[in-house]
N, C-alpha and C positions, 0 to 999 in steps of 0.2 A: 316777718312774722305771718302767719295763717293767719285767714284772716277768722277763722274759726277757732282761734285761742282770746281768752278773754284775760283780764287784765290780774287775774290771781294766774296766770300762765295756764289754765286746764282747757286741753284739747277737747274740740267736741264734735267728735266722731259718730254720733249717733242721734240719727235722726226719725223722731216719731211725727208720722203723718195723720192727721183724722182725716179719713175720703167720707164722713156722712153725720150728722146730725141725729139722723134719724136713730131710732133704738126698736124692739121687737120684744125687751124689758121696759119694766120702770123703778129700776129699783132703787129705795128709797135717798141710798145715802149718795147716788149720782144725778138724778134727777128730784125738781119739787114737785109734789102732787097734784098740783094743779096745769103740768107739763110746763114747758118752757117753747120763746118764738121759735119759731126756727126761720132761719139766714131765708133769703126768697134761692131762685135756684137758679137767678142767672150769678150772685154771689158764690154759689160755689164752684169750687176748682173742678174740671174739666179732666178728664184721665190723660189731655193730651197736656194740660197746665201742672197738671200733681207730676208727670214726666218730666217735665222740662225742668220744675223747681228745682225735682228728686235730683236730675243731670247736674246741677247749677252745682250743689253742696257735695252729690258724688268727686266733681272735679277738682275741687277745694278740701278734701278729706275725710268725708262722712264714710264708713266704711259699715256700718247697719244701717237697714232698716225697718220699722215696726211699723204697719198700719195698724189703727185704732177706729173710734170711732164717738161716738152712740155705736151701734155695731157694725162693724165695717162689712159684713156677707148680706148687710140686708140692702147694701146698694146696689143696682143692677147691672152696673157694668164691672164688677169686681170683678170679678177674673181677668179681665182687661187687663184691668191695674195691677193686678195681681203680675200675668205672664208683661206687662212692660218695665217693670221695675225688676224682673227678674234678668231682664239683660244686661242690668247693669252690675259691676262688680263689687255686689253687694252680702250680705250675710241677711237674707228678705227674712223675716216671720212678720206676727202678727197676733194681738190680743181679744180675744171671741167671748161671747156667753154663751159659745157653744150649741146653741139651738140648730143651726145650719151650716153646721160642720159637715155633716157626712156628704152633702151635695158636692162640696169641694174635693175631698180625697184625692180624687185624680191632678185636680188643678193645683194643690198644695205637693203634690210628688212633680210633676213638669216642672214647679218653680224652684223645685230645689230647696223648698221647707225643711228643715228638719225640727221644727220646735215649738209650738204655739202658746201661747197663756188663754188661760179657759175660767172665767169668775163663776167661780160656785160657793156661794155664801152661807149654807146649810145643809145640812144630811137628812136633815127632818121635812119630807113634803111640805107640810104644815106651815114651817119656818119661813122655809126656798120659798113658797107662794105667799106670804107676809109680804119678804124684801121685795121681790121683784115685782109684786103685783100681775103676778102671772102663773099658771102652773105648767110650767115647762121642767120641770126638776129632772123625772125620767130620759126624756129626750136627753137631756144636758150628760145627765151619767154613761147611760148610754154612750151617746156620742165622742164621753172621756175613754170610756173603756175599747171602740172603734181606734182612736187615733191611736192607743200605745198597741194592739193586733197589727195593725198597720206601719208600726215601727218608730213613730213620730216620740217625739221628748215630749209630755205635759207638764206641764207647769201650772197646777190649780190656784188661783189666789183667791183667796180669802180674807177680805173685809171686818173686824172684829168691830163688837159693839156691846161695851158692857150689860148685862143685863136681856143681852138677845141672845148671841151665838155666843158665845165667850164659853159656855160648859159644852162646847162640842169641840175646844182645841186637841184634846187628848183621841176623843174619836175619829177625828182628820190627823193625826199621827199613825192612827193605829191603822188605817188606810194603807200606808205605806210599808207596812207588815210582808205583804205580799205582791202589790202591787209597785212598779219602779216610776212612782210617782212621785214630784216635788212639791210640795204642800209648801205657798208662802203666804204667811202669814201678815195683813198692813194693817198696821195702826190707821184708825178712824181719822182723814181730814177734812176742813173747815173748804169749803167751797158755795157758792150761791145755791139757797132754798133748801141744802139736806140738812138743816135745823141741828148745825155740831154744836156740841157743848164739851169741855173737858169731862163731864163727869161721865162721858160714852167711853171714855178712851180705855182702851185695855192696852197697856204699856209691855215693852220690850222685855223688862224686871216681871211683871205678875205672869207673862206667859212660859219664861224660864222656871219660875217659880212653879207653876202648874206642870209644867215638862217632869222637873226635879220629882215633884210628890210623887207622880206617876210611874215615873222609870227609875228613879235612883243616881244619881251625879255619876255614878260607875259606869252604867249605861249611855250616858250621851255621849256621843263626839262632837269637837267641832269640825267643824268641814273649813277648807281652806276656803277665803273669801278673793276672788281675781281685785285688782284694784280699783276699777271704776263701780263693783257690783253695789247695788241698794240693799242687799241682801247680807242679813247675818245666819251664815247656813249651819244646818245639825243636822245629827243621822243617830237611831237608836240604834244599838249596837244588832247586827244581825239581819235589820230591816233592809231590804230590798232599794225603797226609796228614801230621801230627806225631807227635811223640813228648813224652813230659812222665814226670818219676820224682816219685818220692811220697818225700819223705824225712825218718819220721816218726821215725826212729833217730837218722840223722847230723844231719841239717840241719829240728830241728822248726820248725812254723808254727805253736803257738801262740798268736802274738802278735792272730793272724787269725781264731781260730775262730770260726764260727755254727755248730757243730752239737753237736743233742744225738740222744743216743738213744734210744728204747723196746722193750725186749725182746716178744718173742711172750707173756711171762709177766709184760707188764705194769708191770715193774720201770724205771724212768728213771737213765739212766747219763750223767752230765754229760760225762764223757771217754772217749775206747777205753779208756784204759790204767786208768778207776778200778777200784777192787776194790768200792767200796761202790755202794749201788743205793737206790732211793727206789719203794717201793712203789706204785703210783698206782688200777692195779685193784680192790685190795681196799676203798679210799678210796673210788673212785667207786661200785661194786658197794656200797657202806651209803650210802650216798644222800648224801654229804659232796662237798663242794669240792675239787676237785685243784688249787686254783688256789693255794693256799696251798704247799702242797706241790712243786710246781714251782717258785715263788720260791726256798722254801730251799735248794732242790738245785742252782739255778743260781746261788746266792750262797755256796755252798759248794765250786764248781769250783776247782782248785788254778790257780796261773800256767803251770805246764808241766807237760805229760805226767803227771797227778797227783800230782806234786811229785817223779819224776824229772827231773833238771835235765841230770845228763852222763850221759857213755859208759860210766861207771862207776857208776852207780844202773843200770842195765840188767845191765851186767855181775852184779851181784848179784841171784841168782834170786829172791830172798826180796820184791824190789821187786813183782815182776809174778807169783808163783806163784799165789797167791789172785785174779788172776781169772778170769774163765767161759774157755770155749773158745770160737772165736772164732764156730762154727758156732752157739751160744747165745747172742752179741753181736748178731750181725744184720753188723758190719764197721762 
């Protein structure tokens, strides 16, 4: 058996890396206001360690992978990392806040990019500098409308939050009008200091329901969904682009996962939502085998959501209060 199949038999082929802590946002529902430590900098992974790792689970059957972050372009030797993970035979992208994207351009065509995720959380100046505590909104759009000139897939996600952005889901549809844009839509999660509550959550049902009034049930498609995707996808009849919600609260996809994660400090997380973490840098850094060590971790993954199963293990802070922020997960 792989040793990257875990004990419900799902293969996990995909591997997201965080190379930085650091962020160049702050926005609210990733980070807490008062920021968070960050790891010292001989803890984190090395571009010659983030390769070796990346080699370790390529050879064992990882077949993507995602760098993440806080934001992964605001560390300085990215493109490194970038062009060294591109040798290997892999499916490379990568998730941005888009502020320092167009510096990349070139370096994202050498590595054989074809596809980025880009978090833009509001269409309203106003809004976008609320969440992020920043006003980078222009730059960001900008930078979205560069990468599909340039021929690159976007993929915009979108954070919903009762009562914040939740009456801009129809204007982030109609985005995709003329534009071949994928608008994904994630349900609001519980992670350390972004102060989640259920009653922020804008669910999988009210945002169907908002799609329905606006377009008509005649009008929607559904889009075929591949089988490990997070993604429930739609397309209004005619539009250019899609739309797809992530509904890792109401309606989990468990059943489907391939992915695991690697913090920037090294630590291997079987699930978003686990609290516990698997050391793997310090292992390798004494000249030992990680390879052991990723078996256990991947045969220790829970069946759901780390053994959140309902609406009401969520509702209980006590479920999810012990883990990182989410700007320390990587996502």
């Amino acid at each position: 058996m792989s040793i990257l199949q875990d004990k419900f038999g799902r293969e996990h082929n995909y591997l997201r890396i965080s190379i930085t802590e650091r962020c160049n946002l702050r926005c609210t529902y990733c980070m807490p206001a008062e920021g968070i430590e960050l790891s010292p900098k001989s803890h984190i992974m090395s571009y010659e360690e983030i390769f070796d790792i990346a080699k370790e689970f390529v050879a064992h059957g990882v077949t993507k992978i995602r760098l993440t972050g806080g934001e992964p372009l605001v560390r300085k030797d990215a493109h490194v990392i970038l062009e060294k993970l591109a040798t290997l035979p892999v499916r490379l992208t990568l998730t941005t806040n888009g502020v320092l994207v167009d510096r990349f351009i070139d370096t994202f065509k050498k590595c054989g990019i074809k596809s980025l995720n880009v978090s833009l959380d509001s269409l309203d100046i106003e809004k976008n500098t609320k969440i992020t505590r920043r006003n980078y909104f222009k730059r960001v759009y900008d930078n979205i409308l560069l990468l599909l000139e340039e021929g690159f897939q976007v993929k915009v996600n979108c954070v919903l939050m009762k009562g914040f952005n939740d009456d801009e889901i129809i204007d982030f549809i109609n985005l995709t009008q003329k534009l071949p844009l994928h608008i994904r839509f994630i349900e609001f999660m519980p992670f350390d200091g972004n102060r989640w509550n259920f009653d922020k959550l804008v669910s999988l049902k009210t945002i169907l329901e908002r799609v329905d009034a606006a377009f008509g049930q005649d009008e929607i498609l559904k889009l075929e969904d591949a089988p490990n995707d997070t993604t429930k996808a739609y397309k209004i009849k005619g539009f250019k682009g899609d739309f797809a919600i992530i509904s890792s609260v109401t309606n989990p996809f468990c059943d489907g996962c391939n992915r695991i994660r690697l913090t920037a400090n090294g630590q291997l997380k079987n699930c978003l939502f686990s609290t516990a973490e698997t050391d793997l840098l310090s292992v390798m850094r004494a000249g030992r085998s990680i390879v052991p060590i990723i078996e256990k971790t991947i045969l220790a993954k829970r069946a759901v959501r780390n053994g959140m199963e309902t609406l009401e293990d969520f509702k209980n802070m006590d479920s999810h209060s012990q883990n990182r922020s989410m700007i320390k997960i990587g996502g």
